[in-house]
N, C-alpha and C positions, 0 to 999 in steps of 0.2 A: 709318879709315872708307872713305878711299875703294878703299881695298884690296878690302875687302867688295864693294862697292857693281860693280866689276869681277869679282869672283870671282861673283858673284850674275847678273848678267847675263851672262858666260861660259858659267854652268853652266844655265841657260834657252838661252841658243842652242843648245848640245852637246844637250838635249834633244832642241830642235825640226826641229835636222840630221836626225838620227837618223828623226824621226819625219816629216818632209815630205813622203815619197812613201807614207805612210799615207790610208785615208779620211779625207774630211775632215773626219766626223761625232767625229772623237778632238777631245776638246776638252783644253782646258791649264787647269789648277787653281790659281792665282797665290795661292789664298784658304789654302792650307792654308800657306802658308809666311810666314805673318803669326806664326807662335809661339804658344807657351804663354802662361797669364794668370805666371807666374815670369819675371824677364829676368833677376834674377841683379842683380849690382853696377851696371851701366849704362842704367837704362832708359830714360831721356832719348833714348836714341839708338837706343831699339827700333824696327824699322816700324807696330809697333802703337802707338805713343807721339808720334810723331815724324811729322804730318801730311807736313811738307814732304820728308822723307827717302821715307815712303810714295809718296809722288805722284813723287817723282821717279823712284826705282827701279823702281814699278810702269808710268809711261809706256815709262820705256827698255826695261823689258823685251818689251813688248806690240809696240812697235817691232821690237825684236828677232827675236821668233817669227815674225812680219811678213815679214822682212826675210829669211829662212831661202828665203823662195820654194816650189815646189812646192805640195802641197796645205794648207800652212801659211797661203794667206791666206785661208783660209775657214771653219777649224774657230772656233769659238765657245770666247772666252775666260774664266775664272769668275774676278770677283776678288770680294772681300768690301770693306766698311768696313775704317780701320786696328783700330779698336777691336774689330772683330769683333759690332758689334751692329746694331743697325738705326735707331738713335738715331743713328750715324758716320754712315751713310751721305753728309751733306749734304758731308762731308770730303774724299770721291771729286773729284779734281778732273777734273769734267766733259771736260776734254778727250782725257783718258784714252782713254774710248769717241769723243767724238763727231770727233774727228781720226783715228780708225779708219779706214785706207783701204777697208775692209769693211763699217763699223758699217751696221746694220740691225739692230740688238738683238740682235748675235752675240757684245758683252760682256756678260754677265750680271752681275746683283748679287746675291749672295747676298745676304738679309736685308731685300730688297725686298719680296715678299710680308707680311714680318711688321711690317713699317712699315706696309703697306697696311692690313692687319690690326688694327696700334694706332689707328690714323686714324678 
């Protein structure tokens, strides 16, 4: 696991390298790499399962893109709940975004509207 958890945030830096002296209007999509509702033999260990696993890989990563420099600390980050729903969302742990040396509502929630929406 923690092979993954390295290879996972490896492969979001190599992204954000590449793309740091881009506009900064490109934003990073953290939400589509949450998986399929299938994980297969292991799901305990899914980031869509696995609160704490979630929160941890999605802070390092956010860091990460951050950390890349250039026009990287400004683009607007999208993450979703782990669950993928809008019922997860309270799951997000908060400092995700608000330890954002950017935040200003540049991390999105996916599934926030439709909370607002259920409410």
């Amino acid at each position: 696991m923690e092979e993954d958890r390295k290879a996972y945030v490896a492969w979001w830096t190599a992204v954000a390298q590449q793309l740091k002296d881009k506009d900064y209007k490109l934003s990073f999509n953290l939400f589509t790499e949450l998986g399929v509702d299938g994980c297969g033999k292991n799901c305990e260990q899914s980031l869509r399962r696995s609160n704490d696993k979630y929160n941890k890989w999605t802070s390092e990563v956010v860091r990460a893109i951050r950390g890349t420099g250039g026009k990287n600390v400004q683009p607007p980050l999208i993450v979703g709940s782990p669950g993928k729903t809008a019922k997860d969302l309270p799951k997000i742990n908060q400092t995700i975004y608000s330890n954002d040396s950017v935040y200003d509502g540049r991390v999105a929630h996916l599934g926030l509207r439709a909370k607002q929406k259920l409410s």
